[in-house]
VOPAGU-2260 file (C-alpha; in pm, 1 decimal, decimal comma):
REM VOPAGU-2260
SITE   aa  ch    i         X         Y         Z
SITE  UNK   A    0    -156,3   -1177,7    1591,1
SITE  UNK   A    1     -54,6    -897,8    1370,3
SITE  UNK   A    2    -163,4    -579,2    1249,4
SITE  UNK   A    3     -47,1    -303,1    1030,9
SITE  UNK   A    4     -83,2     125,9    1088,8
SITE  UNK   A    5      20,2     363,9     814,3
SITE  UNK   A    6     343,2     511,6     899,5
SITE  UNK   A    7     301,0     870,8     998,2
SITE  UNK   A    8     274,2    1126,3     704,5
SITE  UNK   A    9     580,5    1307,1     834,4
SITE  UNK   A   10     839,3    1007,1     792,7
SITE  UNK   A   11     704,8     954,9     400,4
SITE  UNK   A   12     630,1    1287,8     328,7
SITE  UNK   A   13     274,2    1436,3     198,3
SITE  UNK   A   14     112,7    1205,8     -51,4
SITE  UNK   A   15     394,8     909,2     -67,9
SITE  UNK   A   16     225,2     712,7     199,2
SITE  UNK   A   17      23,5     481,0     -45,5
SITE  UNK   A   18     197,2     463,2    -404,0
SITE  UNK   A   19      90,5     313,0    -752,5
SITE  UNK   A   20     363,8     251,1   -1008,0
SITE  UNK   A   21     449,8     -48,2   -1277,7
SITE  UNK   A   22     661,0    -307,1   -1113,3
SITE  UNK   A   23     767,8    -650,3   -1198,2
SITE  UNK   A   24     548,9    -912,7   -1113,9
SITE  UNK   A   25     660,5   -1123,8    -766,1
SITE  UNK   A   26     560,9   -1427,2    -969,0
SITE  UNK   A   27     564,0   -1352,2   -1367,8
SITE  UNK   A   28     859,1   -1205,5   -1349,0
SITE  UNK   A   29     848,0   -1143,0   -1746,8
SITE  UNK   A   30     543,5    -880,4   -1694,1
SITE  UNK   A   31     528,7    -566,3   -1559,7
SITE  UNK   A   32     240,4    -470,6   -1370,0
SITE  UNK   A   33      40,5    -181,3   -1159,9
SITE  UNK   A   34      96,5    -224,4    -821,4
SITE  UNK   A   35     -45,8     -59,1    -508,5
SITE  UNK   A   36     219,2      36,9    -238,3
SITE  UNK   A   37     126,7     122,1     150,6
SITE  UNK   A   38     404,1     187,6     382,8
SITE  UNK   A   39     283,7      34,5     682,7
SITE  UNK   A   40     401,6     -62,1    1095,3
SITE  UNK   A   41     440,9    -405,2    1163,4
SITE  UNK   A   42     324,2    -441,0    1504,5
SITE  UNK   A   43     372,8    -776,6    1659,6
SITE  UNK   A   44     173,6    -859,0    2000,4
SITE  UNK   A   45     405,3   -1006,7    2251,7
SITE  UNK   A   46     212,5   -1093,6    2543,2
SITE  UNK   A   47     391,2   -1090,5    2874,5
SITE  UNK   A   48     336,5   -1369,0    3126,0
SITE  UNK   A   49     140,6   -1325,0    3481,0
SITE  UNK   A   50     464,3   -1292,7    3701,6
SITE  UNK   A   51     667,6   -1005,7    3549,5
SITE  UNK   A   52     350,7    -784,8    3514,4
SITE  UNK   A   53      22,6    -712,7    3666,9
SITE  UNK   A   54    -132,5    -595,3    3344,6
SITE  UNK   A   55    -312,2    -759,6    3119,0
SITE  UNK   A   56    -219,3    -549,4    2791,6
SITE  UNK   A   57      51,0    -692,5    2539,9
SITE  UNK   A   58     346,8    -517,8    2438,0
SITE  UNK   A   59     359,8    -418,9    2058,6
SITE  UNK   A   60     701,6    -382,6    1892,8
SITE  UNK   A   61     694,7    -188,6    1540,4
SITE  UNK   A   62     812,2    -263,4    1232,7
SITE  UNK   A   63     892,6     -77,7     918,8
SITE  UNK   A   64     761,8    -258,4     597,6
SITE  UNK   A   65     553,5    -233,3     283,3
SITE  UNK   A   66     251,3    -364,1     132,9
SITE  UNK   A   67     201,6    -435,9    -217,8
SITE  UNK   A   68    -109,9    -540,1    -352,8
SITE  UNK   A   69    -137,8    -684,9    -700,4
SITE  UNK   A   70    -459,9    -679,3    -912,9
SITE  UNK   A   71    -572,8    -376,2    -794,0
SITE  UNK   A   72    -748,1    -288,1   -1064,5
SITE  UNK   A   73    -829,6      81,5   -1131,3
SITE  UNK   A   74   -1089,6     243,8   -1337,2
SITE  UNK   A   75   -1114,7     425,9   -1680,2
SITE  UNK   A   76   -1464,4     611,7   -1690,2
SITE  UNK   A   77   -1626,1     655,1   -2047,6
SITE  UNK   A   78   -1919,4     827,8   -2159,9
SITE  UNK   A   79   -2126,4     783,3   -2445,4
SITE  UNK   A   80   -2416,4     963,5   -2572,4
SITE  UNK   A   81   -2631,3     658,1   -2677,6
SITE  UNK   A   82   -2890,3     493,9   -2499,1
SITE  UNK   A   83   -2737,2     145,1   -2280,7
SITE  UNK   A   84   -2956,6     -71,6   -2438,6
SITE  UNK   A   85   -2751,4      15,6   -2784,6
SITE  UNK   A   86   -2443,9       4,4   -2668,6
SITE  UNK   A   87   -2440,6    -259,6   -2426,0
SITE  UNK   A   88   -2467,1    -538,7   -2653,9
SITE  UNK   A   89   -2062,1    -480,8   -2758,9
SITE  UNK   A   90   -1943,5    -509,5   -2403,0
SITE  UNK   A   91   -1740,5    -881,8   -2444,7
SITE  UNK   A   92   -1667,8    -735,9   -2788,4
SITE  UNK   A   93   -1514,6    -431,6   -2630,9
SITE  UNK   A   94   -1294,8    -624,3   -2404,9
SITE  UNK   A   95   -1162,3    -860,5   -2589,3
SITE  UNK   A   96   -1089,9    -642,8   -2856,1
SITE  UNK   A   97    -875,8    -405,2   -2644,4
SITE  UNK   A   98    -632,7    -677,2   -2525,1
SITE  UNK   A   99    -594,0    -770,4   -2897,3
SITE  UNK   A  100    -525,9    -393,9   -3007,5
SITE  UNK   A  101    -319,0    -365,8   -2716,4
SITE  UNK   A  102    -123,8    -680,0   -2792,8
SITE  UNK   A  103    -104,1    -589,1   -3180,0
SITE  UNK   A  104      63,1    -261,2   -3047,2
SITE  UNK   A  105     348,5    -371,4   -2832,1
SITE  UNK   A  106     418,2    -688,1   -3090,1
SITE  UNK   A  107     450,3    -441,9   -3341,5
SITE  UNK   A  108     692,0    -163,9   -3206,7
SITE  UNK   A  109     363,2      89,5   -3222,4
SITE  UNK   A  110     286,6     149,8   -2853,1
SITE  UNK   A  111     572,8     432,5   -2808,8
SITE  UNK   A  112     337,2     702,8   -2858,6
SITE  UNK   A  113     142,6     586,6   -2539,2
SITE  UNK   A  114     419,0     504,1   -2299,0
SITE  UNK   A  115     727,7     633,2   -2450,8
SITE  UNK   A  116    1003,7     652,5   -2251,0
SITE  UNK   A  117     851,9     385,7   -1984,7
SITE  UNK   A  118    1008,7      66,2   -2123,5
SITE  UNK   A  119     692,1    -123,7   -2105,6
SITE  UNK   A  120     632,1    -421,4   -2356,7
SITE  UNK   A  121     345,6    -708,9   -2396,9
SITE  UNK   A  122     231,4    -922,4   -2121,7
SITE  UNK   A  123     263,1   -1258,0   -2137,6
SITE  UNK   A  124     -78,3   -1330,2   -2037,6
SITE  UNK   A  125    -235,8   -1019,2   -2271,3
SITE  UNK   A  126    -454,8    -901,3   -1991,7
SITE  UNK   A  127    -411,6    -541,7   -2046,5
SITE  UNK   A  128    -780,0    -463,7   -1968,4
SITE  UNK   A  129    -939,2    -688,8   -1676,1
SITE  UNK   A  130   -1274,4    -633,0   -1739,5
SITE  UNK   A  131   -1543,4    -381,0   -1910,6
SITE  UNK   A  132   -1922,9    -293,9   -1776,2
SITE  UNK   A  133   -2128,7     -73,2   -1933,5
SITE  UNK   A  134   -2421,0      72,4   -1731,0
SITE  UNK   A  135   -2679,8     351,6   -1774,3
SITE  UNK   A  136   -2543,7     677,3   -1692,9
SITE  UNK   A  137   -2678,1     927,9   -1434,7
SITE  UNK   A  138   -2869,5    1197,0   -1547,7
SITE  UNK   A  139   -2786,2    1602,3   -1513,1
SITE  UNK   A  140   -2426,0    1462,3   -1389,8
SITE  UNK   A  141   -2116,8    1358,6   -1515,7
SITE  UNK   A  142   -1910,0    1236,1   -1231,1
SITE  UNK   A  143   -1801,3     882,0   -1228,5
SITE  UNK   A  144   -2106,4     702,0   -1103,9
SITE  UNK   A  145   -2059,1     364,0    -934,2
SITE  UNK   A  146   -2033,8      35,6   -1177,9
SITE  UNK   A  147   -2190,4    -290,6   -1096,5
SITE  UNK   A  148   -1854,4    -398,3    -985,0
SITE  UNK   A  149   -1928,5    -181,0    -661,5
SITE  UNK   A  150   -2028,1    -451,7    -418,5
SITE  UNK   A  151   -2143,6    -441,4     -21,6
SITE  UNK   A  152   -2028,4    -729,7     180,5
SITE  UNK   A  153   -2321,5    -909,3     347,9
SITE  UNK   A  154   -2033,5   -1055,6     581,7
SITE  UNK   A  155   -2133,4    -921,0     968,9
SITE  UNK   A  156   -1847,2    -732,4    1153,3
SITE  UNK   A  157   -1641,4    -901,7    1375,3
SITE  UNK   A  158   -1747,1    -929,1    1786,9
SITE  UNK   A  159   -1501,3    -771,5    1972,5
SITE  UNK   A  160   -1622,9    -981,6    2222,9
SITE  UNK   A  161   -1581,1   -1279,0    2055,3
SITE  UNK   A  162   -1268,7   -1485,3    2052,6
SITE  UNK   A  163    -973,2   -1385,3    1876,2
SITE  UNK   A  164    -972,5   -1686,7    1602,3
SITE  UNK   A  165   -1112,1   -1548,5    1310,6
SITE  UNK   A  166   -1256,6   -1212,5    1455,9
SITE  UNK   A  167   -1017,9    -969,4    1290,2
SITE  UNK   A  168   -1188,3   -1000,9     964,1
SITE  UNK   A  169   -1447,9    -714,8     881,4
SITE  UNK   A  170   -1458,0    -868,7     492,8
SITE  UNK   A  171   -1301,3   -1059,4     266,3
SITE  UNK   A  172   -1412,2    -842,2      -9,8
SITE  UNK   A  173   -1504,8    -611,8     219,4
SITE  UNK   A  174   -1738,9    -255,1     130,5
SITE  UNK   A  175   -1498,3    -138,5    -122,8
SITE  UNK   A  176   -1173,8    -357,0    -167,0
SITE  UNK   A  177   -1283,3    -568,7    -413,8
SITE  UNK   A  178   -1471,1    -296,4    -606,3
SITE  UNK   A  179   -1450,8     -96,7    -891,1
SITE  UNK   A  180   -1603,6     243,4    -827,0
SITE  UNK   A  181   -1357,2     506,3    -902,2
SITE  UNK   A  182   -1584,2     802,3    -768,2
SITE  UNK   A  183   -1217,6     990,7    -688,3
SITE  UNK   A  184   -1264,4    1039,1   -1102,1
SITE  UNK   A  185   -1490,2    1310,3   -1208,9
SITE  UNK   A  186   -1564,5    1566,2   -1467,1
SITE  UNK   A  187   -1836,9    1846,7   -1557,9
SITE  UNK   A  188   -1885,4    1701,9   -1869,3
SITE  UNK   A  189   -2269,3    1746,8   -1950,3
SITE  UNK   A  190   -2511,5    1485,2   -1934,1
SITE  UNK   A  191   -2846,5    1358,9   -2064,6
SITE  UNK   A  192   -3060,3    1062,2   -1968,7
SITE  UNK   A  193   -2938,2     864,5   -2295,8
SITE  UNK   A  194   -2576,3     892,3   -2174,3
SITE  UNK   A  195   -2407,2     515,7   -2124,5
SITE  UNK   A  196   -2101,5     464,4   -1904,7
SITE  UNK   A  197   -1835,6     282,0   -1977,3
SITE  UNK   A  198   -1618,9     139,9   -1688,0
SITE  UNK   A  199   -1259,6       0,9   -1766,0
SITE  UNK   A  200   -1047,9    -194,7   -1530,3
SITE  UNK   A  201    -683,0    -150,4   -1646,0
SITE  UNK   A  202    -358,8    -301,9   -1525,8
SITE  UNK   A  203     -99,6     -37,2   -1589,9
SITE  UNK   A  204    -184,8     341,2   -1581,2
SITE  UNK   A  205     116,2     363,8   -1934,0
SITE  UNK   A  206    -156,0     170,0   -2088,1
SITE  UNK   A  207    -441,0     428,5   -2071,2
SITE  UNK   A  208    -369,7     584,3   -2395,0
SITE  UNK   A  209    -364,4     298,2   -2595,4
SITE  UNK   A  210    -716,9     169,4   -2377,5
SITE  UNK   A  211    -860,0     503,8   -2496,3
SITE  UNK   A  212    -747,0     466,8   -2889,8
SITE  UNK   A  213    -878,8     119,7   -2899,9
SITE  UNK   A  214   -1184,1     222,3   -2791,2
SITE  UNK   A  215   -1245,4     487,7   -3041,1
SITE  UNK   A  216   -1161,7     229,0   -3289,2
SITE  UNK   A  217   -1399,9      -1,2   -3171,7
SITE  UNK   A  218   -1655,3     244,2   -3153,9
SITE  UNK   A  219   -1628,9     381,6   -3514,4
SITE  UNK   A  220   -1636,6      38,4   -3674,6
SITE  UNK   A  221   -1961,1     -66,4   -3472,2
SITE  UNK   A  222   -2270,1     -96,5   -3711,6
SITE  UNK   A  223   -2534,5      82,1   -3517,8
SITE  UNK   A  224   -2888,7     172,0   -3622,8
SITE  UNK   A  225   -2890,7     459,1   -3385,9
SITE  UNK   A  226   -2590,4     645,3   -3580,2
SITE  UNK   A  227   -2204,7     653,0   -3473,6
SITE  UNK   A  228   -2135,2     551,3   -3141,3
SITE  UNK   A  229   -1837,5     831,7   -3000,9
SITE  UNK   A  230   -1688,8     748,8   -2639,3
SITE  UNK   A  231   -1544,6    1036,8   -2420,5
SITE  UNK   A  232   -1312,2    1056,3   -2127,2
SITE  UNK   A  233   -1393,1    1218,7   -1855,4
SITE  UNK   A  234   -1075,4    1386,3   -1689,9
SITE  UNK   A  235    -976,8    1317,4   -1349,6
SITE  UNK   A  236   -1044,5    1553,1   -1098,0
SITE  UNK   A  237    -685,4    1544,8    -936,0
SITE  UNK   A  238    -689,1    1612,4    -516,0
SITE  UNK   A  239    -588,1    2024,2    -394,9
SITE  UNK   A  240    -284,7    1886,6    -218,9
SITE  UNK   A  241     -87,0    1751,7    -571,4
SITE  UNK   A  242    -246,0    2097,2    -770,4
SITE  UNK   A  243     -92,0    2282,5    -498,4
SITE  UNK   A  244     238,6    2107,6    -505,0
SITE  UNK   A  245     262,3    2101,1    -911,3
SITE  UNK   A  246      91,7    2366,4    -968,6
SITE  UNK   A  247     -41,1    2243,3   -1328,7
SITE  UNK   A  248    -121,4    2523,8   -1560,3
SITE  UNK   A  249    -501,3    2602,8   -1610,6
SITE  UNK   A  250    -650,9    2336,0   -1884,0
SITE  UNK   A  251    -966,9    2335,1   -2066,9
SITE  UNK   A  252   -1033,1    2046,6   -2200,6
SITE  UNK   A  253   -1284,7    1825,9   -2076,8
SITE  UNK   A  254   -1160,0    1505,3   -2158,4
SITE  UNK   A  255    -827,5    1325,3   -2053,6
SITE  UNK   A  256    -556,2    1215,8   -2257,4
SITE  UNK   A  257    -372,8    1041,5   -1993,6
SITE  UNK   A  258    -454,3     848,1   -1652,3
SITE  UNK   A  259    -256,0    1034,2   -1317,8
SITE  UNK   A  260    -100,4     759,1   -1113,0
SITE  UNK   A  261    -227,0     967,7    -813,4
SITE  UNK   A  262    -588,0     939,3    -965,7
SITE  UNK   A  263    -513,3     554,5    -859,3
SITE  UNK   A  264    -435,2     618,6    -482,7
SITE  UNK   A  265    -744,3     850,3    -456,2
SITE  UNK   A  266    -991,5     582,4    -614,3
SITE  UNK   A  267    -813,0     335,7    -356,0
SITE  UNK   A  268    -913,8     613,8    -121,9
SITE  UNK   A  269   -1295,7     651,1    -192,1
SITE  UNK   A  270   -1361,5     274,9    -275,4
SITE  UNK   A  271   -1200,8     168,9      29,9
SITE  UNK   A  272   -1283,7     417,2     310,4
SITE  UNK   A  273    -891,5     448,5     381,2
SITE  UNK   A  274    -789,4     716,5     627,4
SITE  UNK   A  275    -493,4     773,6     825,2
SITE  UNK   A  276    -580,1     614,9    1097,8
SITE  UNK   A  277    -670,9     294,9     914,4
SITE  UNK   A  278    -534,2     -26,6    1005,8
SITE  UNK   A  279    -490,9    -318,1     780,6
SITE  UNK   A  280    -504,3    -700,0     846,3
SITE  UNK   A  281    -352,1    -987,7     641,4
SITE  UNK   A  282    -394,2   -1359,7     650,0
SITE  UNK   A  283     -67,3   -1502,5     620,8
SITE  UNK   A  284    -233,6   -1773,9     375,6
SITE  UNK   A  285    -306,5   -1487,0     161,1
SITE  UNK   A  286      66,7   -1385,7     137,4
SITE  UNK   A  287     162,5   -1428,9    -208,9
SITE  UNK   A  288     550,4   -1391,7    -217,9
SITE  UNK   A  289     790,9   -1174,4      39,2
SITE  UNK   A  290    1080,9   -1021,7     -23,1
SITE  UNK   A  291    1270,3    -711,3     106,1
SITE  UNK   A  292    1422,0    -382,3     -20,4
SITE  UNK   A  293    1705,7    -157,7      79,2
SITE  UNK   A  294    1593,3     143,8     245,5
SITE  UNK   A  295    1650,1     499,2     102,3
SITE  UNK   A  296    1980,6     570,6     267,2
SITE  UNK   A  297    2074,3     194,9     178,8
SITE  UNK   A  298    2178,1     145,0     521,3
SITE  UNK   A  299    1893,5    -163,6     640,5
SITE  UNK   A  300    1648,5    -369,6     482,8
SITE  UNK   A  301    1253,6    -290,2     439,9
SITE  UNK   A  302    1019,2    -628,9     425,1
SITE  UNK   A  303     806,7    -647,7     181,2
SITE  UNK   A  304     472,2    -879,1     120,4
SITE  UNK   A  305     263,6    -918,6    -196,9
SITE  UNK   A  306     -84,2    -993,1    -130,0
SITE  UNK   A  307    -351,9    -995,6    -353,5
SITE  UNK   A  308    -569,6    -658,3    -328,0
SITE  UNK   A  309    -910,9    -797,0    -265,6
SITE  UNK   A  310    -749,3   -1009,0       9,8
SITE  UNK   A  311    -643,0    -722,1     255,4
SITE  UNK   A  312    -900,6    -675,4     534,1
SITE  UNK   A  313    -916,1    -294,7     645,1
SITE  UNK   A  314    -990,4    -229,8    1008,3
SITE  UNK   A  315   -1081,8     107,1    1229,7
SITE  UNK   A  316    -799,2     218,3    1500,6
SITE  UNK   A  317   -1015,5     174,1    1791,6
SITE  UNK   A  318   -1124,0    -181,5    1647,5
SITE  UNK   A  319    -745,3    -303,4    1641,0
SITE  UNK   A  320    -712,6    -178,1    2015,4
SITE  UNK   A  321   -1036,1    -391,7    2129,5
SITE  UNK   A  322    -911,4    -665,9    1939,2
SITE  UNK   A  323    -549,3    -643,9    2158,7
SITE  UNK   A  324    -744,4    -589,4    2444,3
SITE  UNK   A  325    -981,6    -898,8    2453,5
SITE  UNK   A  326    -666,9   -1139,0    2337,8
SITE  UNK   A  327    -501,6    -990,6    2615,8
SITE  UNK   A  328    -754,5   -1092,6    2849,4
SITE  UNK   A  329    -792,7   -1398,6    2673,2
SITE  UNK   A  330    -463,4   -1520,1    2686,0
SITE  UNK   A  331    -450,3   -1469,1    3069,5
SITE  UNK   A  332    -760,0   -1632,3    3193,6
């Protein structure tokens, strides 16, 4: 069996634990995509046999390495002042016609203004924007309120009293993994009981500008009974630790003009229930493609797995240590 612990805060330094950047694809290695990074321990059980100890408890040998999870999917919040039932009928519309303005863009030399300096260009597959609900928003309140994506697995926790074969997993999807909440986004933005929300999930945070254009454009060329239909951006509500370290001069504006790559972490964060003393399991079926990468004083190697975000399975400290304890006892009966 293995299992996975954050590395300690004070070997990665405050707030480079878990990552987001735009990496190349493991397997379309033509497109560059957001991916999630958690520097993790490897910790293999090694159980020792009867006659060179009395104890029951397996050894655990750590292991530098990294997790990076593809597809993870983060959220651009909207807000518009129409009632849902107006606006709801140009969701499909919506999203298909941000992958074409976003593909129009890069084929035509006209995305610089949104990720100049980045290097990005099309992907090969055009799916710049993964998906698009629009929901009635909450009233009196502006924060990002949950989308339909946000689902609860009816999957029952594992038995730590069960066997070990197949009681690591707590879900597949699990309460937050495969969701799309983004409550670590949120704004004081006014709100009224007509307002609409507008949830986004992107692929690359560079892209966010250009996400944002094409939805004004969509927006003023919709023929609507009930008058233009404008869309807002909330801006992200960044944590005290990064405002503290970068200290960002004082800004007024309500809306966003770009998307924080930190903003990603801290919706991985909320959606996912993610503390430091979180552990992490993996099928290896679920493994996509490994690799490795030179550490930072290019002395050794660093493993690396890809793994697809919804597949990682996120387990409690104290759950990972019942687990080792009931294999342990397992394995010696």
């Amino acid at each position: 069996m293995q299992y996975y612990t954050q590395q300690l805060t004070e070997d990665t330094g405050i707030g480079k634990l878990i990552s987001f950047e735009t990496e190349q694809h493991p397997k379309k290695r033509e497109n560059r995509v957001g991916t999630l990074t958690i520097q993790v321990l490897r910790k293999t059980q090694m159980l020792r046999a009867i006659e060179e100890t009395d104890s029951p408890q397996p050894s655990v040998i750590p292991a530098k390495m990294l997790i990076k999870c593809c597809n993870m999917a983060p959220v651009l919040t909207g807000v518009i002042q129409k009632d849902c039932a107006i606006v709801s009928r140009h969701q499909m519309a919506l999203h298909k016609h941000i992958n074409v303005y976003l593909g129009r863009q890069y084929m035509g030399g006209n995305a610089g203004s949104a990720g100049s300096g980045t290097g990005l260009t099309s992907l090969s597959d055009s799916l710049y924007v993964l998906g698009v609900e629009i929901v009635v928003g909450d009233a009196g309140s502006m924060t990002a309120s949950s989308s339909p994506w946000e689902s609860v697995s009816t999957e029952p926790k594992h038995d730590v009293n069960s066997t070990c074969k197949g009681a690591g997993r707590v879900s597949k999807t699990g309460p937050a993994f495969g969701s799309a909440r983004g409550r670590g986004v949120s704004s004081n933005t006014h709100s009224s009981k007509s307002n609409t929300m507008v949830h986004i999930k992107f692929c690359r945070v560079e892209d966010v500008p250009l996400i944002m254009q094409a939805c004004r454009v969509f927006f003023r060329q919709v023929d609507s009974a009930g008058g233009k239909l404008q869309i807002e951006f909330p801006r992200g509500q960044m944590p005290m630790w990064w405002r503290i370290e970068n200290d960002p001069p004082f800004d007024f504006k309500k809306t966003r003009d770009d998307f924080h790559k930190i903003e990603v972490v801290e919706q991985f964060r909320e959606r996912s229930g993610c503390h430091f003393n979180s552990c992490f399991r993996i099928d290896p079926v679920d493994i996509i493609f490994s690799s490795r990468t030179r550490t930072c004083d290019g002395m050794g190697w660093v493993p690396v797995i890809y793994v697809d975000f919804a597949k990682i399975v996120l387990f409690e400290q104290h759950e990972v240590e019942e687990l080792l304890k009931q294999m342990g006892t397992t394995k010696t009966e």
